[in-house]
N, C-alpha and C positions, 0 to 999 in steps of 0.2 A: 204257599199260594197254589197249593197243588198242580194240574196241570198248565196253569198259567205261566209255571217255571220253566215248560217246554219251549211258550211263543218263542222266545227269543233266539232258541236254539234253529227253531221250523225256518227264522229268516237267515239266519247264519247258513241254513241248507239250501235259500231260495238265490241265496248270492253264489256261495257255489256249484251251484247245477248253472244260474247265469252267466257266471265268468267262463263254465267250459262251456256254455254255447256262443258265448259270445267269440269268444279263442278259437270256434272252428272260423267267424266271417272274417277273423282280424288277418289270419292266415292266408284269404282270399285278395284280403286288399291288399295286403303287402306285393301281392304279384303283379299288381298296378302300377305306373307311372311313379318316379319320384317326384315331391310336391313341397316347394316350400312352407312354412307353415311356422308361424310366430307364438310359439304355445302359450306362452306368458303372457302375451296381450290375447288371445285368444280364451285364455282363461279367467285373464282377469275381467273381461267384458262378458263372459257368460252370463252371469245373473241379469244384464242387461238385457240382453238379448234373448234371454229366453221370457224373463217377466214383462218387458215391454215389447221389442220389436215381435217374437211369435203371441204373445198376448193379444198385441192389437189386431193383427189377420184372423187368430183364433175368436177375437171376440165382433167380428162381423157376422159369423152363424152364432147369436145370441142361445140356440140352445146348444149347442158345441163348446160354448161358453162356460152354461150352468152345469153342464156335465166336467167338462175337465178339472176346471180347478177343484171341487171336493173330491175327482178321484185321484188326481196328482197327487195335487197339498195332502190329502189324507192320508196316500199309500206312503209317501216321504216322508209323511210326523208321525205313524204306525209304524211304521219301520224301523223309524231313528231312535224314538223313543222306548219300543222292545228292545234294542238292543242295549240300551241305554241302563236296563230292570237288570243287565248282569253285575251293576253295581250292587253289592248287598244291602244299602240302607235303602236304595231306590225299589230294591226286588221285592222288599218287603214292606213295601209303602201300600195299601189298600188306594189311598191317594195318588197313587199312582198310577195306577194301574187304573183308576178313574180316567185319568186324563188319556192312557192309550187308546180306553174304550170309546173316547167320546171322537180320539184321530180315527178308529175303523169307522165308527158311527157315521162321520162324512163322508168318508170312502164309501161305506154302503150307499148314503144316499147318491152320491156321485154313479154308482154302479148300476140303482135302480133307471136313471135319468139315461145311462147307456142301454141297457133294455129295454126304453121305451123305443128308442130309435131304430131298432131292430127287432122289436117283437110287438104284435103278433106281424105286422110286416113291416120287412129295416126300407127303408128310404133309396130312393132308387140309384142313388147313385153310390152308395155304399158298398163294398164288396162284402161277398158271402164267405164260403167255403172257411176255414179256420175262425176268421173273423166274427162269426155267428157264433161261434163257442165261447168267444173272447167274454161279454158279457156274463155266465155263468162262473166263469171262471175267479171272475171277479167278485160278483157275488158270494161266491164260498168262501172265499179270504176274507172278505173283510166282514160280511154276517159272525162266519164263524169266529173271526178275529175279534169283533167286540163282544160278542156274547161271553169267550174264552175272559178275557179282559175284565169283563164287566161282572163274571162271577168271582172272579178275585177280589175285584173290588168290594165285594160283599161279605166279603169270608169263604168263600167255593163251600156255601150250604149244600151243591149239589153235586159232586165229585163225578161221581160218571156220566152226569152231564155235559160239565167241562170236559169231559175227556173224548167225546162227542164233538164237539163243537172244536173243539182242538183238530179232531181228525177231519172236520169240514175244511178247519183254514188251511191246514195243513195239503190237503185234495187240491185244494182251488191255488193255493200258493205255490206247488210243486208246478200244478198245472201251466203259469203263470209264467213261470222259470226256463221251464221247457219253451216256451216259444219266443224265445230270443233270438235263437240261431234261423228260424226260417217263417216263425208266426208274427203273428200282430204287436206283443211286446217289443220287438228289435227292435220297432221306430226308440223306443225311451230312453235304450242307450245308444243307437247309435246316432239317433238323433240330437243327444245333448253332444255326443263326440262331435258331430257332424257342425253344429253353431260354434264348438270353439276350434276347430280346422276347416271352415270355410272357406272354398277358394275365393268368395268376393267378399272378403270384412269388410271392404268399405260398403256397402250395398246397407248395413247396418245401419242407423239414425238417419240424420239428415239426408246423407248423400243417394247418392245416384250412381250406382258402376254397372253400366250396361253394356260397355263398348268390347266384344269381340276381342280373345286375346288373341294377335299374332301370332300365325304358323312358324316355326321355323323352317325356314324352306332350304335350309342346307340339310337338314335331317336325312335319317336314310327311310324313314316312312313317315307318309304326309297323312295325317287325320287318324281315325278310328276304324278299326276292321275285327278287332277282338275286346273282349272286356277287361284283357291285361294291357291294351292300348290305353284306357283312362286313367287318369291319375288316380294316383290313390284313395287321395279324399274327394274324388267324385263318385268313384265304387260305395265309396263310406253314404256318399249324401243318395245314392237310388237306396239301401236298405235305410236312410230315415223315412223315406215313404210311409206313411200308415193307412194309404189307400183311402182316404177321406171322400175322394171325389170331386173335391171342390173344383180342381183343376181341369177335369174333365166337364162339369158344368158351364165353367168359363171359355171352353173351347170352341172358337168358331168352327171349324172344324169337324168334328166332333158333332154339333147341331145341324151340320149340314150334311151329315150320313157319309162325308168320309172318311175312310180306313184309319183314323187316329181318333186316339183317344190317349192323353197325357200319361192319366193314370195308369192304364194298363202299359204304354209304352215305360214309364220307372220300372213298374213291378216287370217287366221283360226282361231291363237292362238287370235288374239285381237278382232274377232266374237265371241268364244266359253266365252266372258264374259259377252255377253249379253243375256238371256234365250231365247232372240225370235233369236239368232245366227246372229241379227243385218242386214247389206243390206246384198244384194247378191252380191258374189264378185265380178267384172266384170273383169278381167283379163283373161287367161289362163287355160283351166282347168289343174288337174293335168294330165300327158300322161300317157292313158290308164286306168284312174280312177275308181278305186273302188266305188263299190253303198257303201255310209251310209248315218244313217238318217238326219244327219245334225242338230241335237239340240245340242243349248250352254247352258250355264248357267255356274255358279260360280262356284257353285257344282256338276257340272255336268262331267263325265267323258271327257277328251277330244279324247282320242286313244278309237277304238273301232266300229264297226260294229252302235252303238244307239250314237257314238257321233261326231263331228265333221271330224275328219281324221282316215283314214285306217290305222293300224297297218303295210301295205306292205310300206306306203307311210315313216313311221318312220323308216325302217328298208333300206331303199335304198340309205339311207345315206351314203356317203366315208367320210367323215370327214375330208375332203380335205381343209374346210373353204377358197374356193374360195370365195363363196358368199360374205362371211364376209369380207373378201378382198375389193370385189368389192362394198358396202352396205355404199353409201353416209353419209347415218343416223348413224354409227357405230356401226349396231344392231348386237345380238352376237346369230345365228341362231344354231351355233354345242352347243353351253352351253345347248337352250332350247333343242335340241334334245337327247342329252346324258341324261336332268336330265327326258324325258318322258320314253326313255328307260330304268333308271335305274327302276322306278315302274313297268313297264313290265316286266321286268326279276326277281326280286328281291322280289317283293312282289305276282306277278300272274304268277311266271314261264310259262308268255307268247312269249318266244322266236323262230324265224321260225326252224321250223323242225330239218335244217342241223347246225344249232348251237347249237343246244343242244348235240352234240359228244364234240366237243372241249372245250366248257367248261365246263362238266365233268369229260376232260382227266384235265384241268386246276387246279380242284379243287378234285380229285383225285391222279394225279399222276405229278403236277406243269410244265407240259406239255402237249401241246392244241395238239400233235398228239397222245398222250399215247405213246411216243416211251421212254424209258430209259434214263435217265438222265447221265449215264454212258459212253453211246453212241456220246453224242453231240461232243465229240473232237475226234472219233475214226478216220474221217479221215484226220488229219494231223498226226497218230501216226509215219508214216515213215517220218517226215519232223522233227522230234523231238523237240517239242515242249514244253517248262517247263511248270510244273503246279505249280500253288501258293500255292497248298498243300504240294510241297515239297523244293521247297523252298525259302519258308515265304514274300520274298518281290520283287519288281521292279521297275524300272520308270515308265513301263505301263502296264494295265490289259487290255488285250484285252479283250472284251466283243464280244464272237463269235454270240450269238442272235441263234432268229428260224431259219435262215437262214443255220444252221449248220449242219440240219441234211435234207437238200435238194442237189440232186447229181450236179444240174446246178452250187447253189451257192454257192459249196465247191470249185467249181474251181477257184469262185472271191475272197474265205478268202485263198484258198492254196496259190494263187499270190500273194494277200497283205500276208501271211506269211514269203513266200520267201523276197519281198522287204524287210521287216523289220530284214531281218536274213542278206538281202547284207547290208542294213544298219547300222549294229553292234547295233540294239536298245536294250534295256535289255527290254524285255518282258517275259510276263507269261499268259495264263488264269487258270481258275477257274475249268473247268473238270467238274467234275460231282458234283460240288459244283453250278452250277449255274442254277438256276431253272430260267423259265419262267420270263421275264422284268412284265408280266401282260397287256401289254399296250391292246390285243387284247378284254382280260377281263372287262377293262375298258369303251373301246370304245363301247362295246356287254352290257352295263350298272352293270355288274357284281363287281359293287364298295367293297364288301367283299371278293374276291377272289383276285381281284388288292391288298387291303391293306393286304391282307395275304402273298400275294407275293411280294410286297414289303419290309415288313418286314422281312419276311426272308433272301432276300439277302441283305439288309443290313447289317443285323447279320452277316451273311456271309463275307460280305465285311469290318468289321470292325476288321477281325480278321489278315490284310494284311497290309501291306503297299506300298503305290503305290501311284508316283504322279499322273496320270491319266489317266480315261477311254477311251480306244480307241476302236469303234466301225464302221462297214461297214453299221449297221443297223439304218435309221434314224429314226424309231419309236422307239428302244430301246434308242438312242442317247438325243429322246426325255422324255421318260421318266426317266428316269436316270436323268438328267438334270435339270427337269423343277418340276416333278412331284414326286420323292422321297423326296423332302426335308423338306415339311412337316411332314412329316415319320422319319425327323434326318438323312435323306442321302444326303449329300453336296458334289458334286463332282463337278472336273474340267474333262469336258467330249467332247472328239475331236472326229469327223467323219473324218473318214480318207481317206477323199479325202483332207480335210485340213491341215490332217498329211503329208498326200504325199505331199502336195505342202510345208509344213516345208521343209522335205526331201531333195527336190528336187533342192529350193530356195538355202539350205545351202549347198550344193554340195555332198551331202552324199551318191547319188542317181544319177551316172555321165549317165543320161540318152541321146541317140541319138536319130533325128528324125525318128520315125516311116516310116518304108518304104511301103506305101499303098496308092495306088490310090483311095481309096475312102474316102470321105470328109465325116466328122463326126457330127452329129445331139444332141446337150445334152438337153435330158429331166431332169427336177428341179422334185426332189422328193417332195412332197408336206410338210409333215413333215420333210424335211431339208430346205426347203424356206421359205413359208408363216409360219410355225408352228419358225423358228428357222434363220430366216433371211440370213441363207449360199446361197447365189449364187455365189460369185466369185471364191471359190478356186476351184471347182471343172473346171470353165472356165481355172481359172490359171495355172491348170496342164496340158490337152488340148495343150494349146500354146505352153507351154514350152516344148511339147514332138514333138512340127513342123505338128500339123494332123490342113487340112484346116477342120475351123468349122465352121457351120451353123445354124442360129435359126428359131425355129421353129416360125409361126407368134403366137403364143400363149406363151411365154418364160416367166420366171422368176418368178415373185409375179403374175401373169396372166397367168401361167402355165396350162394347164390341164391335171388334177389327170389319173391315169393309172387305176383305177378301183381298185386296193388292197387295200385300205383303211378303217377302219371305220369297218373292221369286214364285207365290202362288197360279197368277196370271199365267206363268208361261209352262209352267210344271202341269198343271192343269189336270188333276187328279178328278175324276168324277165322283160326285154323292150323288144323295135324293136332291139335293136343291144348290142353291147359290147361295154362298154367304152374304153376297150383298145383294138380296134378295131378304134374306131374313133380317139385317138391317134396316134396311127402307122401309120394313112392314111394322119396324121398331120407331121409326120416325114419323111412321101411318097414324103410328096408335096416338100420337102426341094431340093431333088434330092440326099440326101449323102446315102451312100452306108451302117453308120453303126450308129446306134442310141446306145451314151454312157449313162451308166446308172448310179445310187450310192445307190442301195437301193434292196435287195432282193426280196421286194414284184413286186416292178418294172419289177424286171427282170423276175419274172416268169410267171407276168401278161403281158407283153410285148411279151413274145416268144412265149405264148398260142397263138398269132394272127397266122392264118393257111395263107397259101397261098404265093405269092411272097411278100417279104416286105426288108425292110434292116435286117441287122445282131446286133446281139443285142450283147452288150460288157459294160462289168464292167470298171470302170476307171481304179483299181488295173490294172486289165488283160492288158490294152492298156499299162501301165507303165511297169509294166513287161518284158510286147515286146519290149519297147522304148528302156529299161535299157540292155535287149539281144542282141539285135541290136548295140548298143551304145560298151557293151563287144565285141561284134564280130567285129566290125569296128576298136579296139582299141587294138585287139591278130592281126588281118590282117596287121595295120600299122607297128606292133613292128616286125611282123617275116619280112617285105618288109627293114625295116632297117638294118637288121640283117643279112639276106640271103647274103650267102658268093656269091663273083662274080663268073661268070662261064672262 
């Protein structure tokens, strides 16, 4: 087969130049955190998860699509199948060696389709520097690889052809090898490593695991301060990175010109483990970027003025996990942020300025405005409201949240009060029993003041009975839910736009169409979507009340965040602009007249936008109207029956 006898050997050389560069990062992570890690089941659900769950993310850039799977599938059936030719009846099959040429053949195509992305100019959000070569590299392997292949296939008529083309795959395959340990190839294995030691398997299929693990707050260090502070297979999941960008596209942040930028903050985290701080990253810098000095190391701080990322660029997080949404690789970008935070606040009481009020009202007075806890229910007292103080039980506890002692979004819990009162619900809340959910404490990395306030209301809550939580607030809705129950707090917990559409569905709620010429825009609250999977009921109430709706081009699990998030508001990081500024101009473009909301932070971040924009409405409030309307259409029919003749 003449030099075709070589391929098999060139890839037996591309696996070992790979394994030693992969053994220099394996080295690195072992200095990390220990991590449990279920290999068996992690293994056995790889092809899972690599052929559907990252499929399905990878195939939302439709050409990211047509590019990966012929250079994957190709370089993995070229490879298996050269190696496969050391069998003597196979090596000497011409038939055979058809069939490798036709596995490089895809690969090339696959290869060309990555050059177009990046040449004559790559796409803005893609990173340069190494990554620019990645293409070429490719190209040489698998051109040379099936031409080598495919003159076998022939009879090798041209001997020092192939021998030629053997020294191209050979170039581009070495090439290829070599960038495992610090180039563009690492995502491939450490990526497949990365999906089968996950720290969130469940986050895989159906589920949803979004909930913040628990600090242990007996520890002798609280959060992250070095790159040997992460657990191991989180070091693993920043080198599956492959700098795609997508994450950074999705980032509100990010669009709003400040200091983060997802992508570049992975590729930091998986530089800051090498002391010389490894290549330079070629992407994106962060928008508006703080000077630091840029040294990595193990031990080395990574937050900080002397180490890799700025302190402003940690803090301008929303916690939105678009990224993570968006992040092919399945990398989990808000975990590493909250636990860099948590060392920042906890251990260095290095928190921005204007956070440092609220979470000392949090941890002195179990509320983030120091307003009285007394207070929280004061304004539904004319609506007469029971407390489960007095008495003892219900079907549901409403959970009023911070949003309760804000004059905007007393108007969205006084409307959902009233529905709940037309709908004979047996309700109650908590009064001056219910302190702080913590969620904001947590997100601001203050994990002892979360689990203090946790526990408290669950204590609180255990002294009731009730079948379940209803709340307007989807970060309380979240924590409550997902994140007390470590703590011993199990609840069955409704956002009540889901309620209403129960309500609604069951006729409890004889709502009529809304009468309003303007057509209606629904923003997804981030923590009721991405964090908690609800998109539809809120759509379903919508309909059912007759308002034409519109989406915005950013809807759903691709949403973008309003800016309240993440302890954003009070951190208060400056860009070029306002996130929910570049929202509203995103519900502008819709043409509707009124952007519904389901979320307090929403609303209040939402109406801050100054100037002409739509009208901003709580779902409660639009059902309300429906259900007034609905009444009033329904006294008008009955006196027109009634009205004696003249």
């Amino acid at each position: 087969m003449g030099a075709a006898a070589y391929l098999p050997w060139l890839i037996l050389a591309m696996i070992v130049v790979a394994v030693v560069q992969v053994a220099r990062r394996i080295l690195l992570w072992r200095q990390g955190q220990p991590a449990s890690v279920d290999w068996l089941a992690g293994l056995m659900a790889l092809p899972k998860r690599y052929l559907v769950d990252v499929h399905h993310v990878v195939d939302r850039d439709k050409g990211a699509s047509r590019m990966h799977v012929p250079v994957a599938a190709g370089l993995v059936t070229a490879c298996g199948l050269s190696l496969l030719s050391f069998i003597p009846t196979l090596g000497s099959s011409p038939l055979w060696w058809g069939f490798i040429a036709v596995a490089f053949t895809a690969m090339l195509a696959g290869s060309f389709l990555v050059a177009l992305r990046r040449y004559p100019e790559k796409l803005s959000r893609l990173s340069a520097g190494r990554y620019q070569r990645m293409p070429l590299f490719l190209l040489a392997f698998s051109g040379g690889g099936a031409l080598t292949a495919g003159l076998a296939a022939i009879g090798n008529p041209l001997p020092a052809l192939s021998l030629l083309t053997l020294f191209v795959a050979a170039l581009g395959g070495i090439s290829l090898a070599l960038e495992t340990a610090r180039g563009p190839m690492r995502h491939a294995l450490a990526g497949a490593s990365h999906l089968v030691a996950h720290p969130r398997p469940h986050r895989f299929g159906p589920g949803r695991d979004t909930a913040l693990r628990p600090l242990d707050m007996e520890g002798q260090k609280f959060g992250v301060e070095t790159p040997s502070d992460f657990a191991w297979n989180r070091l693993l999941g920043f080198d599956a990175c492959v700098q795609c960008g997508r994450c950074e596209a999705a980032c509100p942040a990010f669009a709003a010109g400040q200091p983060l930028s997802p992508k570049h903050l992975i590729a930091d985290l998986a530089r800051a483990q090498l002391r010389s701080a490894g290549p330079d990253y070629g992407g994106a810098p962060y928008p508006n970027a703080r000077p630091v000095a840029g040294r990595g190391g193990m031990d080395q701080p990574v937050i900080g003025l002397g180490g890799l990322i700025h302190p402003d660029t940690l803090w301008s997080c929303t916690t939105c996990r678009a990224c993570v949404e968006e992040c092919p690789m399945m990398i989990e970008h808000v975990d590493a942020i909250v636990d860099l935070r948590r060392f920042q606040t906890l251990e260095r009481g290095a928190v921005p300025d204007k956070a440092i009020e609220p979470l000392d009202n949090m941890r002195g007075c179990d509320e983030q405005n120091g307003q009285l806890l007394s207070a929280r229910a004061d304004f539904a007292v004319a609506l007469g409201v029971p407390v489960f103080r007095d008495v003892g039980e219900a079907d549901i506890l409403l959970w009023l949240g911070q949003g309760a002692y804000d004059l905007r979004y007393q108007r969205t819990l006084r409307a959902l009060i009233r529905l709940l009162q037309m709908a004979d619900v047996d309700f109650a809340v908590l009064g001056e029993e219910e302190l702080d959910c913590g969620d904001l404490a947590r997100r601001l990395g203050d994990e002892a003041t979360f689990q203090r306030l946790a526990s408290a209301n669950i204590e609180v809550l255990s002294n009731y009975r009730f079948q379940r939580i209803l709340t307007a607030d989807p970060h309380a809705l979240h924590v409550l839910r997902n994140e007390y129950s470590p703590f011993g707090g199990h609840y069955e917990v409704v956002h009540h736009t889901a309620f209403l559409s129960e309500l609604l569905e069951g006729g409890h709620l004889p709502a009529g169409a809304v009468q309003t010429a303007a057509a209606v825009t629904y923003h997804d609250p981030c923590y009721l979507g991405r964090y908690n999977g609800e998109f539809d009921a809120s759509r379903a109430v919508l309909d059912r009340i007759g308002i034409e709706r519109r989406e915005m081009t950013r809807s759903g699990r691709r949403a973008m965040c309003c800016g309240g998030g993440g302890g954003a508001p009070v951190t208060d990081i400056p860009g070029d602009t306002r996130i929910p500024d570049l929202r509203m101009a995103q519900a502008g473009d819709t043409g509707a007249g009124i952007v519904a909301v389901a979320c307090p932070g929403c609303t209040a971040m939402l109406e801050g936008v100054i100037g002409q924009r739509p009208d901003v409405r709580d779902i409660a409030e639009l059902v309300l109207n429906a259900v007034e309307q609905g009444d009033e259409e329904r006294l008008s029919a009955n006196h027109s029956r009634h009205a004696v003749p003249a």
